[in-house]
C-alpha positions as a Python dict, from the first residue, in 0.01 Angstrom:
ca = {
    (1, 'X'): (0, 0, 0),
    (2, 'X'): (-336, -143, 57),
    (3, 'X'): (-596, 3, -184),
    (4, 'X'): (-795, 62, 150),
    (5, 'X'): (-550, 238, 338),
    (6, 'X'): (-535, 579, 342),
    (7, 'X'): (-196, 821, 313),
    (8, 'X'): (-85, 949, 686),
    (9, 'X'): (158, 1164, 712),
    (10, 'X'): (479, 1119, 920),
    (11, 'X'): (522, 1305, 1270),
    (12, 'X'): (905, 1356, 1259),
    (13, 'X'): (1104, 1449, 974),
    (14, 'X'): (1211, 1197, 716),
    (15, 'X'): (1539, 1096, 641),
    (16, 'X'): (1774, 1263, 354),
    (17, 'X'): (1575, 1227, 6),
    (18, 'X'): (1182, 1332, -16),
    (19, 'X'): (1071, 955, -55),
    (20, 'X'): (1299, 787, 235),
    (21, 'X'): (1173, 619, 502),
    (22, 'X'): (1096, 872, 824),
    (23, 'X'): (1341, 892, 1068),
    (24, 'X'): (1232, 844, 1474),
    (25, 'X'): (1002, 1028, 1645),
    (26, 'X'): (670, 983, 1808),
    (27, 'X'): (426, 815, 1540),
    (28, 'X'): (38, 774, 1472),
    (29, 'X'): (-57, 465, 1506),
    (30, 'X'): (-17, 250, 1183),
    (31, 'X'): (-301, 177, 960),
    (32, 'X'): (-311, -190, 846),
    (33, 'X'): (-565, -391, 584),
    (34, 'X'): (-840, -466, 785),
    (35, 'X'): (-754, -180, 1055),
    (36, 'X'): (-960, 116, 1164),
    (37, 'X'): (-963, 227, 755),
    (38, 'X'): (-1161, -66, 657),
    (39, 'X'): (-1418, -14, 927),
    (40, 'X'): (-1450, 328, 831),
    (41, 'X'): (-1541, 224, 452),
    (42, 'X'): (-1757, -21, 528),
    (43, 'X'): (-1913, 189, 798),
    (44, 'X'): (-2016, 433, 519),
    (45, 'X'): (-2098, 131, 266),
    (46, 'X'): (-2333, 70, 546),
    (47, 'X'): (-2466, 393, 551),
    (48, 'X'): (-2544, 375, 203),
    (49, 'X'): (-2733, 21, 235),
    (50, 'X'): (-2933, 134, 486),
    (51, 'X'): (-3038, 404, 304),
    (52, 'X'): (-3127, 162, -13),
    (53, 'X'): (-3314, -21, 249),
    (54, 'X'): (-3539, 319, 318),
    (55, 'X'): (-3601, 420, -2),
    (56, 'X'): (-3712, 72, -117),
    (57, 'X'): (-3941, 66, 219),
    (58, 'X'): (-4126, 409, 191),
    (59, 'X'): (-4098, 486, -185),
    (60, 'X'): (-4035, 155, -356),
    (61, 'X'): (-4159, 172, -688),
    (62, 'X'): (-3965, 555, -734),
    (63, 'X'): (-3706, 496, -569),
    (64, 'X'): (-3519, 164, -711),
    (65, 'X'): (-3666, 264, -1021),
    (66, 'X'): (-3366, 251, -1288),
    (67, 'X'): (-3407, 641, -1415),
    (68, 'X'): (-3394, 785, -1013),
    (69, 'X'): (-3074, 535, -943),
    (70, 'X'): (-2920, 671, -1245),
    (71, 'X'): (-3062, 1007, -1114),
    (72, 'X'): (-2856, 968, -758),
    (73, 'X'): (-2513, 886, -958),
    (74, 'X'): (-2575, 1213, -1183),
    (75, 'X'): (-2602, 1402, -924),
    (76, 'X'): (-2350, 1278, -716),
    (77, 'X'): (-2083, 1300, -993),
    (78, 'X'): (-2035, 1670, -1041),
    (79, 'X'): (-2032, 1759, -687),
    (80, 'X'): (-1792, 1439, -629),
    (81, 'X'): (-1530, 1579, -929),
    (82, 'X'): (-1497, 1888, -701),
    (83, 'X'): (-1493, 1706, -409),
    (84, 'X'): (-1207, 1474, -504),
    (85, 'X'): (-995, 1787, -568),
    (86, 'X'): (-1077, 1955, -198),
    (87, 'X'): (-1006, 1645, -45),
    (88, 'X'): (-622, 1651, -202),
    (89, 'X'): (-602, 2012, -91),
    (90, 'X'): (-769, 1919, 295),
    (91, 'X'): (-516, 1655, 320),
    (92, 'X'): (-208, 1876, 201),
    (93, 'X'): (-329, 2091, 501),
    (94, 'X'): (-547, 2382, 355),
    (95, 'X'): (-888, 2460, 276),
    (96, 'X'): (-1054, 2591, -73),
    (97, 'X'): (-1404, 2822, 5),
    (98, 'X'): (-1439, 2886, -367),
    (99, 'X'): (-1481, 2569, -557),
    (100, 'X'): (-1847, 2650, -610),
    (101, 'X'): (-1771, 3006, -712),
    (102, 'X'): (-1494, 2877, -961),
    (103, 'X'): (-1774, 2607, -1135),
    (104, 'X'): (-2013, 2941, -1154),
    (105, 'X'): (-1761, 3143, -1349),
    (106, 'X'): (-1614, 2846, -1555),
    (107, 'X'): (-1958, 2772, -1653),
    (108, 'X'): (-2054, 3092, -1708),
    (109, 'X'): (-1792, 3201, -1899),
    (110, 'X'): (-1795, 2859, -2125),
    (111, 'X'): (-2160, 2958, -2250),
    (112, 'X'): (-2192, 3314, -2343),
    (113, 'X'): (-2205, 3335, -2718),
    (114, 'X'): (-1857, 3399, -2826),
    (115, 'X'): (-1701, 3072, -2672),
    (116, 'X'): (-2014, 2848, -2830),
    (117, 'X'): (-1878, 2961, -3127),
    (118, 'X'): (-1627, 2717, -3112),
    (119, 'X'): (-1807, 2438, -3039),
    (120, 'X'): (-1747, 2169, -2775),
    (121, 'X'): (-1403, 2141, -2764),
    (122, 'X'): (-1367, 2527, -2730),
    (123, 'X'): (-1651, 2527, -2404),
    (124, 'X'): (-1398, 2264, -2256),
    (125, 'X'): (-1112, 2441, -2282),
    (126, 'X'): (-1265, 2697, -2149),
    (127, 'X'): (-1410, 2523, -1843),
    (128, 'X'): (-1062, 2373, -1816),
    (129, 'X'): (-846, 2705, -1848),
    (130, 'X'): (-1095, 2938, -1615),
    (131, 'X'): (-1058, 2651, -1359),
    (132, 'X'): (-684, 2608, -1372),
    (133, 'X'): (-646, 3008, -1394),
    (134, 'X'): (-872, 3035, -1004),
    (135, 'X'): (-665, 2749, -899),
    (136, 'X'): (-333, 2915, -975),
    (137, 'X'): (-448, 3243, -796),
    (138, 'X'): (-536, 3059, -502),
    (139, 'X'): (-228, 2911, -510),
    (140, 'X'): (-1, 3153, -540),
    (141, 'X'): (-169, 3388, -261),
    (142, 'X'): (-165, 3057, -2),
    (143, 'X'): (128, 2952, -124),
    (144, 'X'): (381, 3230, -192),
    (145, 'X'): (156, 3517, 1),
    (146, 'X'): (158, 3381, 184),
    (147, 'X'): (-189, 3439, 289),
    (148, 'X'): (-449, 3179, 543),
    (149, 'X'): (-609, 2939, 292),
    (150, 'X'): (-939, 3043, 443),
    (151, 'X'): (-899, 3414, 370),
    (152, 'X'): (-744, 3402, 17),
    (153, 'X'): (-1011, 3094, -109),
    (154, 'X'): (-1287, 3347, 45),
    (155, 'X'): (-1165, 3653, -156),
    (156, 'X'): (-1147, 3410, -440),
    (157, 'X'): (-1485, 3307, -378),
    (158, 'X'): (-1667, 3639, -350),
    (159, 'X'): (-1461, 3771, -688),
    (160, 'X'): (-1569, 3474, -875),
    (161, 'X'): (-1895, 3495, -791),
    (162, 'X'): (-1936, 3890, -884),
    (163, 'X'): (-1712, 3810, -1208),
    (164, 'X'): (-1984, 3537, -1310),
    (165, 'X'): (-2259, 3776, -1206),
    (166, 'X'): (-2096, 4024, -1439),
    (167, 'X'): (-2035, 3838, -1738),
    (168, 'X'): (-2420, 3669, -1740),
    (169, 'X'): (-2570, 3970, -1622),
    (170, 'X'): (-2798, 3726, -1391),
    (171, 'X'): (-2922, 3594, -1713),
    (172, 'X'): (-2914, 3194, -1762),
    (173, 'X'): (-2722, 3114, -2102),
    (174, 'X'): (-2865, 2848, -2268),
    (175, 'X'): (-2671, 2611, -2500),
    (176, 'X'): (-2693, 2627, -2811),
    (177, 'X'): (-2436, 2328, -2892),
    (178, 'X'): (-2563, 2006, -3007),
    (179, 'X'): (-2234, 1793, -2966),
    (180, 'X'): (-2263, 1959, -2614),
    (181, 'X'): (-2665, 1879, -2572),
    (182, 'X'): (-2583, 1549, -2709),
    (183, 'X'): (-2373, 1421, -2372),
    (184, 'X'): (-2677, 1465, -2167),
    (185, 'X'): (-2947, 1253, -2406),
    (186, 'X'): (-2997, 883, -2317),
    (187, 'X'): (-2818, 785, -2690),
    (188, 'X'): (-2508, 909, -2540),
    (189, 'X'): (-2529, 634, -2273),
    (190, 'X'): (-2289, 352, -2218),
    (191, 'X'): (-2406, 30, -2126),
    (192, 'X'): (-2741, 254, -1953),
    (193, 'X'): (-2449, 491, -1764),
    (194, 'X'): (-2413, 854, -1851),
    (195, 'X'): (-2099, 952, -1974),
    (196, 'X'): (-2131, 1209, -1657),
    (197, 'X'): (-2125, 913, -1450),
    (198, 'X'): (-1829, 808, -1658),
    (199, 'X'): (-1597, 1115, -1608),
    (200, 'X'): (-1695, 1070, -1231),
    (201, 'X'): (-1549, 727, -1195),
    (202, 'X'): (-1231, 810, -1395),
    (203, 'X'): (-1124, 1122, -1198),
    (204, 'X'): (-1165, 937, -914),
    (205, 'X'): (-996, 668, -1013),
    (206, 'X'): (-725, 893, -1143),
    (207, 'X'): (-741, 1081, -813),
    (208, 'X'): (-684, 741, -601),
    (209, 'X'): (-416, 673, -783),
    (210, 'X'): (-267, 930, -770),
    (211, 'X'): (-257, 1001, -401),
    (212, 'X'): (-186, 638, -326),
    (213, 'X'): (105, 527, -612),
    (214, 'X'): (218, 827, -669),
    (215, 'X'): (521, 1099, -548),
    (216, 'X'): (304, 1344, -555),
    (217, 'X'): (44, 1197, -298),
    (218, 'X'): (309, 1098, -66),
    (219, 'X'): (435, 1462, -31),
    (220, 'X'): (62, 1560, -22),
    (221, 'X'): (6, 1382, 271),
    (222, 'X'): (364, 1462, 447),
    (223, 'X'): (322, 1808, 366),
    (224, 'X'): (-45, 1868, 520),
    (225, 'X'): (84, 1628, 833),
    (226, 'X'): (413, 1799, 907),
    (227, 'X'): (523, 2123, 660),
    (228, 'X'): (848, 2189, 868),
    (229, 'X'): (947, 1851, 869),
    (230, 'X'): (892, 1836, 506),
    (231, 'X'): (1079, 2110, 419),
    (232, 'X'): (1348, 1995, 616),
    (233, 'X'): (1310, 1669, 390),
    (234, 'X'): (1381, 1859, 88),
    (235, 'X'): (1026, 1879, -73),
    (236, 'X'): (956, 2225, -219),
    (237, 'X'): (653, 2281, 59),
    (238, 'X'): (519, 2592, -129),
    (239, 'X'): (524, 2457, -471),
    (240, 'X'): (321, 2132, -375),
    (241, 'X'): (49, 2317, -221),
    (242, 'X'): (-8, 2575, -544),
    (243, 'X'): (-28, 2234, -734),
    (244, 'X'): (-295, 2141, -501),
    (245, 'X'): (-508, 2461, -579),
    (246, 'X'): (-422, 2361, -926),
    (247, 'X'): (-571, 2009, -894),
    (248, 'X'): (-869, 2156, -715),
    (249, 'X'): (-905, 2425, -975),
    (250, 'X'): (-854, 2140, -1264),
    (251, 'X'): (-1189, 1947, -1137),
    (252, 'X'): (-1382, 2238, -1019),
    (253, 'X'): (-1345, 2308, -1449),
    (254, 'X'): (-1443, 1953, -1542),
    (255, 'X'): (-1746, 1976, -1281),
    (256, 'X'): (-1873, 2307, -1472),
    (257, 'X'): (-1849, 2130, -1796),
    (258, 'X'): (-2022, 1824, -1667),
    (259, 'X'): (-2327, 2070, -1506),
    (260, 'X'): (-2350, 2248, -1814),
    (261, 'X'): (-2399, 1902, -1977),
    (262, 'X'): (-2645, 1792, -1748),
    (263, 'X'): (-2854, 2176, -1717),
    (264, 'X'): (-2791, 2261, -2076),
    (265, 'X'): (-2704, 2598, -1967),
    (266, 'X'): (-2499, 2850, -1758),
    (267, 'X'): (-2537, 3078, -1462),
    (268, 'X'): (-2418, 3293, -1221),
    (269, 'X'): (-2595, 3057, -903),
    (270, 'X'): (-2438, 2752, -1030),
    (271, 'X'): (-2228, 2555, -781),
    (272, 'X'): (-2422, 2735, -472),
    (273, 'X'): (-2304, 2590, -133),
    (274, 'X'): (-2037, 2292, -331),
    (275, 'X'): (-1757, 2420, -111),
    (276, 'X'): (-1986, 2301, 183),
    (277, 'X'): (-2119, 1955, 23),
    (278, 'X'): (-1748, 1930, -82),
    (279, 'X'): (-1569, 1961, 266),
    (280, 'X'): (-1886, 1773, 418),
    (281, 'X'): (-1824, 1452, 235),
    (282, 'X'): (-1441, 1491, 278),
    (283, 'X'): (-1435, 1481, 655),
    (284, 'X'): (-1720, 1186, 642),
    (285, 'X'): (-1505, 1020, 420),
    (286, 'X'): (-1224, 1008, 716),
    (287, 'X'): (-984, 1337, 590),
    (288, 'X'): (-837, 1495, 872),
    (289, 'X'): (-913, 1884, 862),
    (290, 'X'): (-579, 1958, 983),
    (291, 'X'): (-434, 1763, 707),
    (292, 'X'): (-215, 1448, 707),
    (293, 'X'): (-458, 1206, 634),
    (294, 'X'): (-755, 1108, 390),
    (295, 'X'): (-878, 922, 114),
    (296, 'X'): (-1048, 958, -211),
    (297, 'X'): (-1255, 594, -199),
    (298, 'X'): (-1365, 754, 164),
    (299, 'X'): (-1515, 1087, -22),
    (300, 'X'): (-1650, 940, -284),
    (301, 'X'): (-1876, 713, -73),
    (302, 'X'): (-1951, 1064, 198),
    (303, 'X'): (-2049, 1156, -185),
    (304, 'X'): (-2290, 901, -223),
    (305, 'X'): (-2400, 920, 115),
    (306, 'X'): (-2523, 1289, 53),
    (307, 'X'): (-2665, 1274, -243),
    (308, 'X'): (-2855, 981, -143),
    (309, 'X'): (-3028, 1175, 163),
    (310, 'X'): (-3132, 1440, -76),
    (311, 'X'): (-3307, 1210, -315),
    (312, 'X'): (-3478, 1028, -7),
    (313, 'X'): (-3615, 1363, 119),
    (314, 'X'): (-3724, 1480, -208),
    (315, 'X'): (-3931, 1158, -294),
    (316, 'X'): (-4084, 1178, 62),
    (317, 'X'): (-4149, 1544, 40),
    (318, 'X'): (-3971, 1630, 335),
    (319, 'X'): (-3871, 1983, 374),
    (320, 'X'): (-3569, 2132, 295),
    (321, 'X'): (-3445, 2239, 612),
    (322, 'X'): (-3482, 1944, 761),
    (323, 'X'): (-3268, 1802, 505),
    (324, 'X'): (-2996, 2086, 610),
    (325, 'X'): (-3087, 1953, 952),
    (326, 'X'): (-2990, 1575, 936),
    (327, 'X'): (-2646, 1703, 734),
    (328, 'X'): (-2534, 1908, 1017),
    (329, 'X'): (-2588, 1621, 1200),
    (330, 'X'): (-2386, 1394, 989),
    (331, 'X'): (-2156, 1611, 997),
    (332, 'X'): (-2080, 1694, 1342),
    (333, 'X'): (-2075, 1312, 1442),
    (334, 'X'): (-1780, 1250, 1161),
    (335, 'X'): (-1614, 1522, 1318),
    (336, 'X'): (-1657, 1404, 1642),
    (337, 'X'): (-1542, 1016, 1550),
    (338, 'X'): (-1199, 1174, 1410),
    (339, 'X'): (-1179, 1328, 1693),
    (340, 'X'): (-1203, 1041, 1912),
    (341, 'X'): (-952, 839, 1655),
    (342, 'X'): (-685, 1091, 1656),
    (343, 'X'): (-653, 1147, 2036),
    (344, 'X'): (-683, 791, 2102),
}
């Protein structure tokens, strides 16, 4: 496949083995190099250019300065780790509410005093292990509930937010850890990048991979296009989507280690309003809401794209609603492009 085009899922049921070709049946029309895809990534690359183009005209000397670039790509990188796992669980056709509930607790949890104790490997574990353990609880009540995705991610989302609450007592816990403090100074840097950056581009590297040249992404996408027709395929339809609340789970724990790198401390309000920025940049990025179809390269860039508008605002001291504003707005017209695409 085309490391532009994006997974879509087929419309009838394949053919004997999980991988075989699908059998006959009304289709969505094919996507091919240099197809709708490719206008839909360079649409956003042109999105982002643009923007360059405003920042350099109104604030010039702040914003191409070196330190508010790198700025834009630090910021961008924890909310794109947990957007890179929503977008696998969009496109396997359900929705996750608590990803920035799970990054509170994870990060919460990985800084009270008894887990600094063991240093940094023993905060990332932790991170890691409170993540997967959200993820498999999500899982479990969409999957084998079975329970609506929206329901059982919003329970998930309100518990994890009173757990965290609980645990910090609405106190901020500062780190204590140098090796952990360490990530964040500019002597950890390679070649001028933050190793926050750094994780950023590997997971979603990893993650583009993975739904593109992998088993696993193909049944992602034919299970979020067509679950019946799946089944009848032979892929285990209930175990593939509580590995996708695992996956989201997985990066929602690697974003709360990478925020706690980047704040030096933990709290209760952490990841406020992710699960929004994290759909948001999805369905700019071209994933299909009802599932079937998306791509990491495409949310990564919606990413960008947000995070961008956010710095512009801030250097020109616009308002924060009106920031709100122009997302909606964003929004709404990616919604209604898809819209457009699918039905024509």
């Amino acid at each position: 496949m085309n490391p532009t085009q994006d997974q879509t899922a087929p419309a009838a049921a394949p053919g004997p083995g999980p991988d075989s070709a699908p059998g006959p049946g009304p289709r969505r029309r094919p996507r091919i190099a240099g197809g709708r895809l490719d206008l839909r990534h360079l649409s956003l690359i042109g999105v982002l250019v643009a923007l360059v183009v405003v920042g350099a005209l109104t604030k010039p000397d702040q914003f191409l300065d070196v330190d508010n670039l790198r700025l834009i790509l630090t910021q961008a990188s924890v909310i794109g780790v947990v957007t890179v796992g929503v977008t696998f669980v969009i496109i396997g056709g359900g929705i996750d509410l608590s990803v920035g509930a799970i990054v509170a607790l994870a990060s919460v949890w990985a800084t009270t005093v008894a887990t600094q104790e063991f240093g940094l490997g023993g905060m990332l574990l932790c991170t890691l292990l409170v993540g997967l353990g959200c993820g498999l609880v999500n899982g479990l009540l969409v999957a084998y509930g079975p329970m609506v995705p929206f329901i059982a991610t919003l329970a998930m989302l309100a518990s994890a937010r009173g757990l965290a609450l609980q645990i910090s007592d609405g106190k901020t816990q500062v780190v204590s850890v140098d090796a952990v403090l360490d990530l964040g100074v500019e002597d950890s840097y390679v070649l001028g990048v933050p190793p926050i950056v750094l994780v950023f581009l590997a997971v979603g590297v990893v993650g583009w991979l993975v739904l593109n040249r992998t088993t696993f992404g193909r049944r992602t996408v034919a299970v979020g296009g067509n679950p019946e027709a799946s089944r009848l395929a032979g892929i285990a339809v209930k175990r593939q989507r509580l590995l996708l609340y695992l996956l989201s789970g997985l990066c929602c724990g690697i974003a709360a280690f990478l925020l706690i790198v980047l704040t030096g401390s933990g709290q209760n309000t952490n990841g406020n309003l992710y699960e929004l920025d994290a759909i948001a940049a999805a369905i700019i990025g071209g994933t299909l809401l009802s599932g079937g179809r998306g791509t990491i390269l495409g949310s990564v860039l919606g990413v960008l794209v947000f995070t961008t508008i956010t710095n512009l605002f801030a250097l020109n001291n616009l308002q924060t609603d009106v920031q709100q504003i122009a997302k909606g707005a964003i929004i709404v017209a990616a919604v209604l492009v898809q819209k457009g695409r699918v039905t024509s």
